[in-house]
N, C-alpha and C positions, 0 to 999 in steps of 0.2 A: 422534144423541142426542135422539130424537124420543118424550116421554113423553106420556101422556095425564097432567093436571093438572086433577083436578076443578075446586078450589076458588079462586073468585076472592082466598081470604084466601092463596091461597099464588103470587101476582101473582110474589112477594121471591125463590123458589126460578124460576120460568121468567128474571126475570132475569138470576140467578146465573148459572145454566144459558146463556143466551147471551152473560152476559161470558167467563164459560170457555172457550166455544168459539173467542174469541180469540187465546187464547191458543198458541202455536206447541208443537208437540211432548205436549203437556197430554193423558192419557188419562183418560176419568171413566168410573168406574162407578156406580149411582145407585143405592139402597136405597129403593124408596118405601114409603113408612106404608100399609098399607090403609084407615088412618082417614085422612083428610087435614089434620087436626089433628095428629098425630104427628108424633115423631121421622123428618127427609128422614136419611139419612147419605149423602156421598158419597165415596169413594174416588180419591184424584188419583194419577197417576204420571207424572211431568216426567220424557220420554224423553233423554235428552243424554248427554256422557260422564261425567258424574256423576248417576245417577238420584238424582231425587227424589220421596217419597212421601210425599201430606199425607193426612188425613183431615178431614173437614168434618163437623156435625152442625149441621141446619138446627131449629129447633120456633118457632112461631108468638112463642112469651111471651119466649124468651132468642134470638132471631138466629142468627145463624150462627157457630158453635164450629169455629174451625182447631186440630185438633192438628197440633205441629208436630214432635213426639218419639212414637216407637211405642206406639201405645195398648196401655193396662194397664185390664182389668176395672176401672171405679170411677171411672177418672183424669177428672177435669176437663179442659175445653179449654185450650190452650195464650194464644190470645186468644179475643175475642169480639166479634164484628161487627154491631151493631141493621142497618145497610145491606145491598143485597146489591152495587151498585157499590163500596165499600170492601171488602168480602172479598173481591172478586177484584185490587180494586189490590192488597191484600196480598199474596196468593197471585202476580201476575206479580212483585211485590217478590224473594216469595223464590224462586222461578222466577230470575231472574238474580243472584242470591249464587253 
């Protein structure tokens, strides 16, 4: 999961990105902005015998957005994380439900 990461303002996403990799069974796919201002998205899949699939939306001004139900064109994020070590406490959270 080795991205190139312009911007020192986006310090909050290489974070994220190395609490994740913590994470046991965790598969990320990463969307990056060509601006580096922009919307990160990333794609989670918790491999187990109940899979599970989050989606994240990272931007600079709002944190990081876990959806936690199948995104819908529009929908808002399910929470909202200003940290990036709290978005992943939450995500191992629901990783073990």
């Amino acid at each position: 999961m080795t991205l190139e990461i312009a911007s020192a303002a986006n310090e909050a996403v290489r974070e994220f990105l190395r609490g994740l990799e913590q994470i046991p069974n965790l598969k990320v796919q990463v969307d990056q902005p060509d601006d580096p201002q922009g919307e990160w998205w990333f794609d989670l899949s918790y491999e187990t015998e109940e899979p599970l699939k989050l989606e994240v939306v990272w931007t600079p001004v709002s944190g990081f957005g876990v959806f936690t139900a199948p995104g819908v064109y529009g929908a808002r994020p399910s929470e909202i994380y200003r940290r990036p070590e709290i978005a992943v406490k939450r995500i191992e959270q629901l990783t073990e439900q």
